[in-house]
C-alpha positions as CSV (number, residue, x, y, z in Angstrom):
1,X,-33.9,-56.0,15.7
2,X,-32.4,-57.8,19.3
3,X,-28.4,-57.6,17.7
4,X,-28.8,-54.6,16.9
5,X,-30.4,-53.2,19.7
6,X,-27.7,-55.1,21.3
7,X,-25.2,-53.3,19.5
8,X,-26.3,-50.3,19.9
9,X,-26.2,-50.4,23.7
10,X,-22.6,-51.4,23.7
11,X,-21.5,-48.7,21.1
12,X,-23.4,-46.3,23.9
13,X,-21.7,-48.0,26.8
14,X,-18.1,-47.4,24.6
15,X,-18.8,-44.0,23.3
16,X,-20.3,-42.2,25.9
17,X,-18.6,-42.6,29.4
18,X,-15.9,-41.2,27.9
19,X,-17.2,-38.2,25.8
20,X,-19.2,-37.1,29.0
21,X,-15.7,-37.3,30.9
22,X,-13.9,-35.4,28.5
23,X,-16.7,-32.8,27.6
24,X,-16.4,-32.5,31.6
25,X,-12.4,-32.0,31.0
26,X,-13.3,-29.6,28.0
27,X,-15.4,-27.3,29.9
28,X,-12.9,-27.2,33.4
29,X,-9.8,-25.9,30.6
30,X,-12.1,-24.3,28.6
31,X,-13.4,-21.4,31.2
32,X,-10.4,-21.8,33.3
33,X,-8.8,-18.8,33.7
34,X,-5.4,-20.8,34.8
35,X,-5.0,-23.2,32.2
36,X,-6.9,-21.2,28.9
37,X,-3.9,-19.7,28.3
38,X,-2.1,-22.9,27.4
39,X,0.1,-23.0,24.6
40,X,2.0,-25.9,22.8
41,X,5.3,-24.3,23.5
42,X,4.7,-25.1,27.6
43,X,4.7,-28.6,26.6
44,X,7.7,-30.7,28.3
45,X,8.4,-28.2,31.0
46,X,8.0,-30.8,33.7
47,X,5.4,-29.1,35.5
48,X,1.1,-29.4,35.3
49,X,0.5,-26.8,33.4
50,X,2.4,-28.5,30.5
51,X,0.8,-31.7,31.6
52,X,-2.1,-30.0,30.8
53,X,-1.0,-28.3,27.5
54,X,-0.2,-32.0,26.3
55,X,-4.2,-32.9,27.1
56,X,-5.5,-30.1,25.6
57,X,-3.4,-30.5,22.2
58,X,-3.4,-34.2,22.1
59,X,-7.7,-34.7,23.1
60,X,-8.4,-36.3,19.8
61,X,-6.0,-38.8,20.4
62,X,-6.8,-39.1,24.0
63,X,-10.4,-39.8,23.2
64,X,-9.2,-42.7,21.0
65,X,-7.6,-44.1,23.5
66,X,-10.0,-43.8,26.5
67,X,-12.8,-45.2,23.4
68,X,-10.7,-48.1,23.2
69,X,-10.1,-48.7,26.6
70,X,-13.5,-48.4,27.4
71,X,-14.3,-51.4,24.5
72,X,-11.7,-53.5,25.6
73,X,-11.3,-53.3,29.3
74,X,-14.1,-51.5,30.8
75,X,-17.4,-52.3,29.6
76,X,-16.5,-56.7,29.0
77,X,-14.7,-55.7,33.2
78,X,-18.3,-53.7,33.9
79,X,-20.7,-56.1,32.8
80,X,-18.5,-58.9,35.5
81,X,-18.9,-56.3,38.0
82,X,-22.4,-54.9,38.3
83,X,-23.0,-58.4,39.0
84,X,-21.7,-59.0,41.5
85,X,-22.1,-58.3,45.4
86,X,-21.9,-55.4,47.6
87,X,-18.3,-56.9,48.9
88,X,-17.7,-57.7,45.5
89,X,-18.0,-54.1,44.1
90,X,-16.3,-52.2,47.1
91,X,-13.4,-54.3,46.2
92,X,-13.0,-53.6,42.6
93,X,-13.1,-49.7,43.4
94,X,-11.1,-50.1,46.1
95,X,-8.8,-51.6,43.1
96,X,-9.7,-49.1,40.6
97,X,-8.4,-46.1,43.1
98,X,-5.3,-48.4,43.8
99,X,-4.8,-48.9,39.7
100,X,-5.2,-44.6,39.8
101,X,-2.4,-44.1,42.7
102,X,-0.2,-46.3,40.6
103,X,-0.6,-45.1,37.4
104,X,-0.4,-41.1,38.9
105,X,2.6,-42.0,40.9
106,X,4.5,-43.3,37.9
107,X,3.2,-40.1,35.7
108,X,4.3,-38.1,38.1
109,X,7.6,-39.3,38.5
110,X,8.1,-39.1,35.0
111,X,7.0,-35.0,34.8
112,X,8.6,-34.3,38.5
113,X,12.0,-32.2,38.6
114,X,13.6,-33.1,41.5
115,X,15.0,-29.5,41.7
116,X,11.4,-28.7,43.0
117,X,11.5,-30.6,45.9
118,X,9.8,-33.8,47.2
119,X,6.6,-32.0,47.9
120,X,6.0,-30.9,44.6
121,X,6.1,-34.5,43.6
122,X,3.8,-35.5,46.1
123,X,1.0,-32.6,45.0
124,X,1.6,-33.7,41.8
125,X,0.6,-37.1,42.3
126,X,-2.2,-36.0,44.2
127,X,-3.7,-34.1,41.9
128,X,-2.7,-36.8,39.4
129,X,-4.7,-39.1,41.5
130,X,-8.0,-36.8,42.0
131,X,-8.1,-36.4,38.0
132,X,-7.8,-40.4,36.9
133,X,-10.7,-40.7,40.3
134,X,-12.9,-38.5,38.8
135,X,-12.6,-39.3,35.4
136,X,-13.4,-42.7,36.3
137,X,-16.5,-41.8,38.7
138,X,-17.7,-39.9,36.2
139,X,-16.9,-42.6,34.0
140,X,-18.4,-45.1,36.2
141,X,-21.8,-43.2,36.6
142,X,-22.7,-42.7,32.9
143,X,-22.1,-46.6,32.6
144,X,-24.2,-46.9,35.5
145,X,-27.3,-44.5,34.5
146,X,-26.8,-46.6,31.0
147,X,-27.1,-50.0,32.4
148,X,-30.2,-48.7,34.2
149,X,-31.9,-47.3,31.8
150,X,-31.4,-50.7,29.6
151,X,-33.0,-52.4,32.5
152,X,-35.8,-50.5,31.9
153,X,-36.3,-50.9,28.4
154,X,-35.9,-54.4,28.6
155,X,-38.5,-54.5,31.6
156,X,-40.7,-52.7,29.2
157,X,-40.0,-54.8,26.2
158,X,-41.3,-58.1,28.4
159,X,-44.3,-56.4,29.5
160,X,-45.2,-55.9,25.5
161,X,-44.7,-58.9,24.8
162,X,-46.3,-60.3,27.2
163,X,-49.7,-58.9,26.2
């Protein structure tokens, strides 16, 4: 009953933090006046709308990914970090938001036409940057509210067997 309790909380701890972020995603595109109209034929124009028509056709995929991710590198990356101290934490989001700059500044690059200008690149990158930050915080806080809420139940658990 333990392993698979056990397992159970890590399928949670794969499968959720990223459904709730993309759900989150889902909804934004989904009653967005903007980027509802999205069609697969915008895809590869170098610009974010077809950034986003590329998210919106590709999601199953996407979620894939970010499932994987999320078994291989951020739950075995969370359980070493909610351990640690207050220093100890800042430091790994203040690596996390550096990890988000890099990986939006080399996206960006990649999507940017230099016929539109530095700036373009740079609000590109910057919006880049705010999606991967709050993706991950959202990420972050489901993993948190899960890890808490096992607390409890394994508080609750002693207590029963105590008695």
């Amino acid at each position: 009953m333990v392993l698979d309790s056990f397992k159970m909380r890590k399928l949670l701890k794969v499968l959720v933090p990223p459904l709730v972020g993309f759900a989150a995603y889902f909804i934004a595109i989904r009653y967005s006046s903007k980027y509802f109209t999205l069609r697969i034929d915008e895809m590869g124009e170098g610009t974010i709308e077809s950034f986003m028509a590329y998210y919106r056709y590709f999601m199953p995929l996407l979620f894939t990914v970010a499932a994987l991710t999320q078994l291989l590198i951020v739950v075995p990356v969370w359980d070493r970090v909610f351990l640690r101290s207050v220093t100890g934490k800042f430091i790994s989001l203040l690596i996390l938001c550096l990890i988000c700059l890099l990986f939006a500044v080399g996206i960006s690059y990649a999507i940017w036409d230099k016929q539109s200008g530095e700036w373009h690149l740079v609000k590109v990158c910057l919006f880049m940057t705010a999606v991967q930050l709050v993706y991950w915080g959202v990420n972050l806080c489901v993993l948190y509210l899960l890890h808490k809420k096992q607390d409890k139940l394994v508080e609750e658990q002693e207590i029963k067997s105590e008695e």
